[in-house]
N, C-alpha and C positions, 0 to 999 in steps of 0.2 A: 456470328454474334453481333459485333457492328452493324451489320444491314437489317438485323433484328429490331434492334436498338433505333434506328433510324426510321422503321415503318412503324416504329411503335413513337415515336416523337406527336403525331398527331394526335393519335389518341392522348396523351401526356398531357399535351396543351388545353384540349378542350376540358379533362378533369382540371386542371389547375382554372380556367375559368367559371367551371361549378361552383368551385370552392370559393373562388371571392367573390361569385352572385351569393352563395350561400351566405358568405358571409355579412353582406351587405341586409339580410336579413334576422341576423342575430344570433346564424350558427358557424358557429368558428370552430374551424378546422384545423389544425396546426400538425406538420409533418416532423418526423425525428429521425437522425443518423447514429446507428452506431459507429462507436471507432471499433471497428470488429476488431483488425490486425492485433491491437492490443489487450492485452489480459487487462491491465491495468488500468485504461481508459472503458475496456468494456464493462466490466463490472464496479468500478469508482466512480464512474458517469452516474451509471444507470442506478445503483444505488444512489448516490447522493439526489437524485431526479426522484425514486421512490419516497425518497423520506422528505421531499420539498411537495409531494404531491398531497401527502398523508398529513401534510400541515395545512394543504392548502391554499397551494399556491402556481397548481396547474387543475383549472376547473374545466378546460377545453377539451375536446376529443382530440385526440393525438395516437396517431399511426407513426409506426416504426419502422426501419430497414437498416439493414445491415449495409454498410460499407465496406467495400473492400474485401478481402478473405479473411474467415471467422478461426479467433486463434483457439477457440476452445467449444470444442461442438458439447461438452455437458454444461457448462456455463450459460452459451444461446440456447437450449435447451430449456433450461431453469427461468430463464429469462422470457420467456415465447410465455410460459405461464402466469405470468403476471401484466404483461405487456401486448399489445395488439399488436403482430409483428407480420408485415408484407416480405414471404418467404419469395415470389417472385421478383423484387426488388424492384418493379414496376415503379415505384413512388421514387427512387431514385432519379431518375428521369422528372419527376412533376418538381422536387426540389428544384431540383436543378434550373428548370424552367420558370418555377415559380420568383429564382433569384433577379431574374430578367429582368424583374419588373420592379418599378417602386411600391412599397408597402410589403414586400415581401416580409419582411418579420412579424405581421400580423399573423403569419401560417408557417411561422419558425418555430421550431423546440427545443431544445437542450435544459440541462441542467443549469440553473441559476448562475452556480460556480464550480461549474465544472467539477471534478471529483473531489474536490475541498467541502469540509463541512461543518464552516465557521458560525453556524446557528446554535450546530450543538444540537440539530435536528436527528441523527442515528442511535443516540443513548437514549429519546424517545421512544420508538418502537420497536416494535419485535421485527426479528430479521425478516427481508422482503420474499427473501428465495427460501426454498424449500426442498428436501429430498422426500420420493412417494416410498410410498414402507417395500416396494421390490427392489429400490434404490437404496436404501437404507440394509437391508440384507445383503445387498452387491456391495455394501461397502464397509461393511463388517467380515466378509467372505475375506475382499479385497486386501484389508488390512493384515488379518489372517497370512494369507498368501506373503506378506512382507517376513512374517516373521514374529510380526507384535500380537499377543497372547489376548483372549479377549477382555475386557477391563482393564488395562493397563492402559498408561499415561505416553502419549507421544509429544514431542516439540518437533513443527518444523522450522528446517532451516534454511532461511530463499538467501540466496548469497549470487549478486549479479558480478560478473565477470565478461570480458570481451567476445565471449561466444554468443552472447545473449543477443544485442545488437551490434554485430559487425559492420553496417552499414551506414550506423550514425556513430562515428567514432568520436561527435564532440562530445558526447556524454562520456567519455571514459573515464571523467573524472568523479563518477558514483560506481564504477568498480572495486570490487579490492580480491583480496587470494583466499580461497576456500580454507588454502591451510594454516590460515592465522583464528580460524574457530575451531583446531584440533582441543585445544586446553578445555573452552566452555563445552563442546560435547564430550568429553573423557568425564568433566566434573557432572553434566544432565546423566551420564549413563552411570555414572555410580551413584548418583542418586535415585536411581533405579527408574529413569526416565529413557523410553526411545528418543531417538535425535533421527530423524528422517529427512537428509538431505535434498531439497526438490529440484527443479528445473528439467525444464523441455530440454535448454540451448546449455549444455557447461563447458570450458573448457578443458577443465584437468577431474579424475579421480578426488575423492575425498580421501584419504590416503589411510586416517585416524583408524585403526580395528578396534573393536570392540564389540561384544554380541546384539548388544542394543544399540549400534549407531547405523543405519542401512542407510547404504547410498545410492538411493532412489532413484534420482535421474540418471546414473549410468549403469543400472542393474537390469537393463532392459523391461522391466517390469510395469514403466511407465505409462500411463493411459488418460486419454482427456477426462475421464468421469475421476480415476482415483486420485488424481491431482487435487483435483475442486473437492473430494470427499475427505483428504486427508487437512487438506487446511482447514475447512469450515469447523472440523470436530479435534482439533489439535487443544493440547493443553495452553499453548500460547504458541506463539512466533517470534524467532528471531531472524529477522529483514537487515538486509543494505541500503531498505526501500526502491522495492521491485513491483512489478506487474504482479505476480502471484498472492502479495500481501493485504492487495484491494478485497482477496476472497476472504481473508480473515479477519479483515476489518467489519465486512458485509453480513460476518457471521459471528461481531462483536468478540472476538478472540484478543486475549491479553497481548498487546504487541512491544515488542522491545527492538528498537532501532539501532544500528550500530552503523557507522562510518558515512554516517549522514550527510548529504549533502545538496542543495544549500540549505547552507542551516537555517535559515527564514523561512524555510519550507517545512518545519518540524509541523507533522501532523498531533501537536497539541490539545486539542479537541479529542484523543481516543481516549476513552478510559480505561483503566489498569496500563498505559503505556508507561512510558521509559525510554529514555534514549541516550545514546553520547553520540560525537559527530566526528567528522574528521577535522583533525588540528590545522589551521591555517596558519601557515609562517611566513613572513615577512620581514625580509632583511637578519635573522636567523632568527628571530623572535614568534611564538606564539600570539597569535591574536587573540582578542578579547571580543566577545558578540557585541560590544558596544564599536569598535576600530574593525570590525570583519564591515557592519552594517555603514558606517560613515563609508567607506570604500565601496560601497553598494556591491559588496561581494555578495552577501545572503543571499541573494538571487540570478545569482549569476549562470547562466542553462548553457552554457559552452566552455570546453576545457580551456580554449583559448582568452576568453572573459580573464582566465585567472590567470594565464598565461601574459598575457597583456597586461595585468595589475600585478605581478611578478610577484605574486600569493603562491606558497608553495603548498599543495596538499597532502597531510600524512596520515596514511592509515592509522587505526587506531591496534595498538598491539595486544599480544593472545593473553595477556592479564589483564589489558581493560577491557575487554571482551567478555574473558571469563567472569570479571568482578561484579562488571552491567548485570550480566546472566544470574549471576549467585542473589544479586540484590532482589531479582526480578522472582524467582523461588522463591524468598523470602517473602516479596509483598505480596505476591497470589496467595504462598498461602498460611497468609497469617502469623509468620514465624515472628515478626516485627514488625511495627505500625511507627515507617518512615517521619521525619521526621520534614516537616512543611520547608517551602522554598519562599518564600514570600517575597524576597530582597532578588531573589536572581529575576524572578516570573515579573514583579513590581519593576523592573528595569528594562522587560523583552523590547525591541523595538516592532510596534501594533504598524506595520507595514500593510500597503496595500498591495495586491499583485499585480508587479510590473506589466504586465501583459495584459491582463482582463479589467484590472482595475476594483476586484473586489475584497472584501476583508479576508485576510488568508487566518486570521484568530477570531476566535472567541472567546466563551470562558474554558479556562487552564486544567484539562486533563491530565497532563502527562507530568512524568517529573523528570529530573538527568539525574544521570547516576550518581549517587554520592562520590565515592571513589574520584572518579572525574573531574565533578565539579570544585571537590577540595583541593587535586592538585591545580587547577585552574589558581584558586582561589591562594594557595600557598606559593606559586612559581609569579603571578604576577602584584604580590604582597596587595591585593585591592580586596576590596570584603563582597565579592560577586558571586556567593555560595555560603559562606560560613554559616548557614541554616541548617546545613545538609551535614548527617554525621556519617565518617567514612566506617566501611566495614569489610573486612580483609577476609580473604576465602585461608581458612584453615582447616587441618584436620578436625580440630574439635566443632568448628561450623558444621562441617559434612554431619558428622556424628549429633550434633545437637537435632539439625535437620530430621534426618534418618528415625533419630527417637522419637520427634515430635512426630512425623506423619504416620510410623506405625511400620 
């Protein structure tokens, strides 16, 4: 394969010099990489790229290739349909070459800001990817085969844990344990919702039984295509903020965030979202998003980062989990019409992203849990929530629920 690679270096060169003759005459050519390896980069890219394109803001011809090995052959699949995509990876090689030289970013591509989508540019249009109607029966078949009855309502649930990426262990500090969302799935399944547990990579069993809760990624059942079909067509999502959640965002899916982190990285901008984060404590104290962000923790991409600001990170427990979740049934569907943030969102810090340097917000989709926000708002006696009214999962809740949707 090298020596392949090598006899084909010539070739490589002399197209990369077409391309800036070309371009010198007013046709520009621009090449593009996926982050294959990743679910999350492949699909967050490349969505946030589609919906920058539909606005207008990629007029050039642009040729694709995959990088690296493809985590999810129904995703590149879906993807190849929208997108000019070089299956030989030939173009590999001309980037590469093309880098050599100055001006190369005349014939560069990517998404503006990477998989963030601080325009506000995806609640524009209709989704980019697509299932064809034999796809569409394979994944009603599919779901079938789980278990889940046709018509009926599923949630999934991406929960990242240290099997996910073993080999980037800084990030460990966006992990947490499967079994602290036993309480929210016990409450989704008696409200007669599936809870379908996802991931490729897990470490433990989902432990919770219940007829309507399947644990998907260790039931052997798992498959590139029903992964991507089960998230696109879910009632919503509850994420740790993982690779797989890019597919439900791409497929405008209600999302609800739980053990976020860093929190300056709240994808804000989704609509019907919802989120709570993980408690940052310092010196035994809770932090407040205005002392996390002067600490330049919000953004912090290594466990050591926090470790070194001697910020302790705590997961968030199976009540505010459950509570986020109950709030999130509630606002899908209609049971009650949330009550505005004005004072918490009027206070966010409008940061730039450390690394790229571009606006990580927009305008304000998402909201935090009430629950959450008011113990914030009670434990550090400051008014950084009191907008938000708390609302406590009871039996009469379940039952009120129950009666309202039928």
């Amino acid at each position: 394969m090298k020596l392949l690679r090598l006899l084909l270096v010539p070739f490589a060169a002399l197209g990369v010099l077409i391309v800036r003759l070309l371009g010198k005459v007013g046709v520009n050519i621009r090449f593009g990489g996926f982050v294959s390896n990743r679910i999350g980069h492949l699909c967050g890219n490349t969505n946030v790229y589609l919906s920058e394109r539909a606005a207008g803001l990629h007029n050039n011809y642009h040729l694709w290739t995959h990088y690296g090995p493809i985590c999810n052959a129904q995703l590149a699949k879906m993807i190849g349909r929208v997108l000019p995509v070089d299956p030989t990876r030939f173009t590999v090689l001309m980037v590469l070459i093309n880098k050599m030289f100055k001006g190369w970013e005349k014939h560069d591509t990517c998404s503006i800001t990477w998989d963030r989508d601080p325009a506000n540019l995806n609640e524009k249009y209709p989704p980019h990817f697509s299932f064809t109607a034999d796809e569409e029966a394979r994944g009603r078949h599919g779901t079938a085969s789980l278990g889940i009855p046709m018509g009926h309502k599923w949630v999934c649930l991406i929960v990242r844990d240290g099997a996910y990426l073993p080999g980037l262990s800084y990030h460990s500090y966006r992990d947490s344990d499967i079994d602290t969302y036993g309480d929210a799935a016990l409450l989704l399944a008696r409200l007669g919702y599936y809870v379908v547990r996802m991931g490729a990579k897990v470490a433990k069993p989902f432990t919770v039984k219940h007829p309507r809760i399947i644990d998907y990624a260790m039931n052997g059942k798992r498959t590139d295509f029903l992964s991507i079909y089960l998230a696109a067509k879910c009632t919503f999502c509850i994420t740790s903020s993982t690779g797989l959640d890019a597919v439900c965002e791409a497929f405008k899916r209600p999302m609800c965030f739980v053990n976020f982190a860093p929190v300056e990285h709240l994808r804000t901008y989704i609509p019907q979202s919802i989120a709570i984060w993980k408690h940052h404590e310092k010196d035994g104290k809770r932090m407040s998003i205005e002392e996390i962000h002067k600490a330049d923790a919000g953004q912090f991409q290594q466990a050591q980062e926090f470790e070194n600001a001697e910020i302790k990170l705590v997961d968030n427990t199976p009540q505010e989990i459950a509570d986020v979740v109950h709030e999130m049934v509630e606002m899908i569907g209609g049971v009650y019409v949330p009550a505005k943030q004005d004072k918490f969102w009027g206070d966010w810090p409008r940061s730039l992203d450390s690394t790229y340097g571009f606006p990580l917000h927009g305008e304000i989709r998402m909201r935090i849990g009430s629950n959450f926000l008011e113990a914030y708002n009670a434990e550090r006696a400051k008014d950084i929530g009191s907008d938000s009214s708390t609302r406590r999962i009871t039996a009469s809740t379940v039952q009120e629920h129950n009666a309202i949707s039928g």
